[in-house]
C-alpha positions, 0 to 999 in steps of 0.5 A, spaced: 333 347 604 325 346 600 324 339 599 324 338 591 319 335 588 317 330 582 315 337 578 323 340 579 326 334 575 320 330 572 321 330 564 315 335 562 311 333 557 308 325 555 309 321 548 303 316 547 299 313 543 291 312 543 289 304 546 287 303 538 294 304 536 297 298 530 303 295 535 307 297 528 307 305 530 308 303 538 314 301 536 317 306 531 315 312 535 320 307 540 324 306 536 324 314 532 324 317 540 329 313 543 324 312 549 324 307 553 315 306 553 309 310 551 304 312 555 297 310 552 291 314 553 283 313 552 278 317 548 279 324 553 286 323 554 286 320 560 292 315 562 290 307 561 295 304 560 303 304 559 307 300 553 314 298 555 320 294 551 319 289 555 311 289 553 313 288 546 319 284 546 316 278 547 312 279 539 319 279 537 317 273 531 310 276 531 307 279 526 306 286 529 300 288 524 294 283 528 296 287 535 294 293 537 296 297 544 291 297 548 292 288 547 300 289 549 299 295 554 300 295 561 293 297 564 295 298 572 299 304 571 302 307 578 302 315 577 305 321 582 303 328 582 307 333 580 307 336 587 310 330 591 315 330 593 321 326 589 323 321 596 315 319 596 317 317 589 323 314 589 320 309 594 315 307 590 319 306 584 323 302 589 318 298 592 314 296 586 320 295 582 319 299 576 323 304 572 318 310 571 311 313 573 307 316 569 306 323 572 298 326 572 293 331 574 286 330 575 281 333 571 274 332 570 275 325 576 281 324 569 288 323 571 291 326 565 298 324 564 302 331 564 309 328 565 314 322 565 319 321 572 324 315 570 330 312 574 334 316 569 332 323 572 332 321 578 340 319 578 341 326 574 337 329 580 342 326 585 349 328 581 347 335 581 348 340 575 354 340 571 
């Protein structure tokens, strides 16, 4: 049997915003999509960041208002190729302890997101189809 690969089960498509982003529309587009994090991308695309809930929890009491992204976001963003295979991975998620990998390809000595690989895709991927 072929080994899977992250593009077999990865989530196509990115949901993000730009670094300038008011803090208010990160967490309504959260909050409207019932995703777990945005990915934040640079004036041609590229990936520069990742915000999370547990980014923006902290300025619970906050005004949102005086914040933008790219102050809030997390700048080192680990990502995967679409073509790696699904264990690499799962091992990286494992090692570092995150719950989701931006997956990116390379444009112009860009990485642009194309993709996001969650712990969630993973389990479903491992329960089979229905």
């Amino acid at each position: 049997m072929a080994q899977k690969l992250v593009k077999h089960i990865m989530h196509h498509g990115v949901i993000g915003c730009k670094s300038d982003t008011p803090l208010t529309e990160v967490v309504r587009i959260l909050s409207d999509t019932d995703i777990h994090a945005l990915v934040v991308t640079g004036p041609d695309g590229e990936v520069v960041g990742l915000i999370s809930h547990m980014d923006i929890i902290p300025l619970h009491s906050e005004d949102l208002a005086q914040y933008t992204a790219e102050q809030v976001m997390t700048k080192k963003v680990l990502s995967v190729a679409p073509d790696s295979p699904i264990l690499d991975a799962v091992n990286v998620m494992i090692e570092k302890r995150i719950h989701r990998l931006v997956v990116t390809e390379a444009q112009n000595g860009k990485l642009l997101p194309v993709g996001v690989l969650s712990t969630t895709d993973i389990v479903r991927e491992m329960r089979g189809s229905k």
